[in-house]
VOBA-1610 file (N, C-alpha, C; in pm, whole numbers, padded with zeros to 5 digits, always signed):
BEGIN
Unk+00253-01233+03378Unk+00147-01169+03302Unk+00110-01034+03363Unk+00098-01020+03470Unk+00080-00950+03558Unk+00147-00784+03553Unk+00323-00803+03530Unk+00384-00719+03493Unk+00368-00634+03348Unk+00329-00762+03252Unk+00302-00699+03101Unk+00232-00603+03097Unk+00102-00665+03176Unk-00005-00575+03191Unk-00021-00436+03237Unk+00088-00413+03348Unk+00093-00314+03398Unk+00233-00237+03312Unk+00312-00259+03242Unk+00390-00173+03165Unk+00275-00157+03032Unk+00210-00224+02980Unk+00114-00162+02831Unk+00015-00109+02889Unk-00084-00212+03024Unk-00193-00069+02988Unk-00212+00035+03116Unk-00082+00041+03211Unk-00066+00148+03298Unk-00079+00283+03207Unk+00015+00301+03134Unk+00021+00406+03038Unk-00091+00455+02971Unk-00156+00357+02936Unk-00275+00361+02822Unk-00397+00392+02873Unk-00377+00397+03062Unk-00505+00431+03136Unk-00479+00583+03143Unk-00446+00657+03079Unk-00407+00814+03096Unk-00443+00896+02963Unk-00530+01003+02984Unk-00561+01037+02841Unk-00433+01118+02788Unk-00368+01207+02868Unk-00238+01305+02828Unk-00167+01165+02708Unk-00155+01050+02749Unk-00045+00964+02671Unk-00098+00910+02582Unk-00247+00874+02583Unk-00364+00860+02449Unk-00353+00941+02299Unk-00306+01086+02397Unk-00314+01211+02300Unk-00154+01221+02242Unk-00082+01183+02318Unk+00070+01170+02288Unk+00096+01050+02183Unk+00049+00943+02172Unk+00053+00846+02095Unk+00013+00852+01990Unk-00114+00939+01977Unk-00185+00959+01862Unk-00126+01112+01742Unk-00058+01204+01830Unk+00018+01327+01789Unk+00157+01264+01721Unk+00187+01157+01770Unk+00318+01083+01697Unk+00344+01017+01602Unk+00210+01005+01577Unk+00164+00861+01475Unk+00211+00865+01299Unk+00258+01016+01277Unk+00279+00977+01213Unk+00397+01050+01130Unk+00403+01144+01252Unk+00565+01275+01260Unk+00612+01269+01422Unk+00768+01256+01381Unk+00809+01266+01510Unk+00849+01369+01593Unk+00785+01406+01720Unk+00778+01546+01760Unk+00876+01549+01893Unk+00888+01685+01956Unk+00969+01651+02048Unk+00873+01695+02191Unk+00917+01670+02276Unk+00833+01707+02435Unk+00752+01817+02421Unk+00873+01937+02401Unk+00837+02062+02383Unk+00728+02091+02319Unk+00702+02068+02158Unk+00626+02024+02083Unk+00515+01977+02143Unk+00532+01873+02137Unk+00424+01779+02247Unk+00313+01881+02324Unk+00380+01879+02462Unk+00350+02031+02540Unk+00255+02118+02516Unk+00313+02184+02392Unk+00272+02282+02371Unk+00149+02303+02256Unk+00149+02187+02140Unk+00065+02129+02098Unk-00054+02105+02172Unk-00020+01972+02234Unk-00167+01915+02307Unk-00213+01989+02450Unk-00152+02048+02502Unk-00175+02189+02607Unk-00184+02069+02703Unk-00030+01983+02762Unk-00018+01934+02847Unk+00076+02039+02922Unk+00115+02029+03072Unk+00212+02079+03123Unk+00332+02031+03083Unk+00432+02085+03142Unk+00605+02005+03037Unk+00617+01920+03126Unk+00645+01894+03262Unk+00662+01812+03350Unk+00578+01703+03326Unk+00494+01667+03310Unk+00375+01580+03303Unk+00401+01535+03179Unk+00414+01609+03079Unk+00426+01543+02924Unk+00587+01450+02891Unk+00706+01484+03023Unk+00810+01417+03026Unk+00777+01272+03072Unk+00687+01306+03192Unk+00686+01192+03236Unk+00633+01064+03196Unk+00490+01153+03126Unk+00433+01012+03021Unk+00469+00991+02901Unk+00627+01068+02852Unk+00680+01040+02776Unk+00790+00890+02788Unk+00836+00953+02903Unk+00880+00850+02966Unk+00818+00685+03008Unk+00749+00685+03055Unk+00642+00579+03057Unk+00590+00512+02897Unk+00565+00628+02837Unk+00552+00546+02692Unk+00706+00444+02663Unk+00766+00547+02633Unk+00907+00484+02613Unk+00898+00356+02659Unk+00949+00329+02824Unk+00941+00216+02894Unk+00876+00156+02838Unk+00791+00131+02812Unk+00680+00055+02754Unk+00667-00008+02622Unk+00758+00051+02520Unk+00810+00061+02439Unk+00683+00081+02313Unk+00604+00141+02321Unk+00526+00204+02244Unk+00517+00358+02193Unk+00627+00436+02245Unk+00715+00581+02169Unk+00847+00535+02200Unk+00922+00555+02069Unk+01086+00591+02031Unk+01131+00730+01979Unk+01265+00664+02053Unk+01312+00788+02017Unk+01390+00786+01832Unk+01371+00863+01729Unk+01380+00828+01606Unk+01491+00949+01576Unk+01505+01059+01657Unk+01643+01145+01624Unk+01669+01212+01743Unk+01796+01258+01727Unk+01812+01379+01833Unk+01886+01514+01761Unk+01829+01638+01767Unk+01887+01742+01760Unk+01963+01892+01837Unk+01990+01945+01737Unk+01999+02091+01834Unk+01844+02175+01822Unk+01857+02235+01904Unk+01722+02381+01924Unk+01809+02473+01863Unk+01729+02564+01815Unk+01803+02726+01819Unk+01836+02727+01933Unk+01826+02737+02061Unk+01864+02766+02163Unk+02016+02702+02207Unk+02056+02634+02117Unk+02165+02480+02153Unk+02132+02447+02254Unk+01999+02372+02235Unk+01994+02285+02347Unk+01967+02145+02305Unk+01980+02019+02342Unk+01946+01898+02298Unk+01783+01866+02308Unk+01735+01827+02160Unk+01615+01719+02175Unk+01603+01647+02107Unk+01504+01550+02208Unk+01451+01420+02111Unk+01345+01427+02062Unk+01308+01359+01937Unk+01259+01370+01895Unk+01213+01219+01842Unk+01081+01207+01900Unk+00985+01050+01942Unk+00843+01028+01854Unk+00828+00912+01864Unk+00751+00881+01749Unk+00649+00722+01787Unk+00566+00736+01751Unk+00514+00611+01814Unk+00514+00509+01716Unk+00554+00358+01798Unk+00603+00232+01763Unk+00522+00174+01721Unk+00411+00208+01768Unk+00278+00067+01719Unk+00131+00153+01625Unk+00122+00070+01558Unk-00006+00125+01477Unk-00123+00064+01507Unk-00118-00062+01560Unk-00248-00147+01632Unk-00221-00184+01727Unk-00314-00142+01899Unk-00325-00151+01993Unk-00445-00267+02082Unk-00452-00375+02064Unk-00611-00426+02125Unk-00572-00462+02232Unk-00657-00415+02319Unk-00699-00477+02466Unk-00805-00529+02455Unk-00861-00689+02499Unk-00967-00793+02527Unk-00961-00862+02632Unk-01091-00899+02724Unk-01107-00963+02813Unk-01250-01016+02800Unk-01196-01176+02800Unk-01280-01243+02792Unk-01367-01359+02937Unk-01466-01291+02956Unk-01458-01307+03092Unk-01499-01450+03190Unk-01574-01549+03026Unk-01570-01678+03117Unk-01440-01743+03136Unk-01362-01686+03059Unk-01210-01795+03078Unk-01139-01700+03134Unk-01169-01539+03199Unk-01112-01497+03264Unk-00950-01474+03205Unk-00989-01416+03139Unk-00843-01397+03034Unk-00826-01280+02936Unk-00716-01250+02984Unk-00668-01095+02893Unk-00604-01097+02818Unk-00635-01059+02700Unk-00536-01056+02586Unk-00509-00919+02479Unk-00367-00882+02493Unk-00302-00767+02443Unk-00256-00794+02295Unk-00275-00761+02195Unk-00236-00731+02071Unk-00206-00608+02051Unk-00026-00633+01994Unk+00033-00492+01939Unk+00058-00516+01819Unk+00068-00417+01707Unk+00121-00428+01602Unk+00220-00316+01570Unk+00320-00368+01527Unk+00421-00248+01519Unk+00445-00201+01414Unk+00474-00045+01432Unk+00477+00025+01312Unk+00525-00014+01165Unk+00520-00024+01066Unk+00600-00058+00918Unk+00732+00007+00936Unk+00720+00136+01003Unk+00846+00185+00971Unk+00978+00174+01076
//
């Protein structure tokens, strides 16, 4: 249980990936994008890109060229309902995801 917990709501304790989840929700954008959009740094926006991923609450839904020919992905978030609950006389946590329709 222990592990679950810490791959869904490690991520979810970070506002940069709050704002990343919610920018995805409903077009799939790429890092860069991302970045430069929500006025994260690029390094930082890889990484909690990454971490989403792991987590499996952003996918990756294409990959292209840049004008530049360079490769990107282009990610999208997996779930449309997120609950975190803790109920504290039975001392018990409970995660509800719901995943995207699409």
């Amino acid at each position: 249980m222990d592990k679950v917990i810490d791959e869904v709501l490690g991520p979810l304790a970070d506002d940069y990936s709050i704002r990343i989840l919610a920018a995805t929700r409903d077009d799939g954008k790429t890092v860069r994008k991302l970045s430069r959009e929500l006025d994260i740094p690029i390094a930082t926006c890889y990484r909690r890109v990454k971490e989403l991923v792991d987590a499996n609450l952003l996918e990756v839904v294409d990959k292209k060229l840049t004008q530049e020919g360079k490769r990107a992905t282009v990610l999208r978030t997996n779930v449309s309902f997120l609950q975190v609950s803790f109920e504290f006389e039975d001392r018990e946590l409970k995660i509800s995801i719901e995943p995207s329709e699409e």
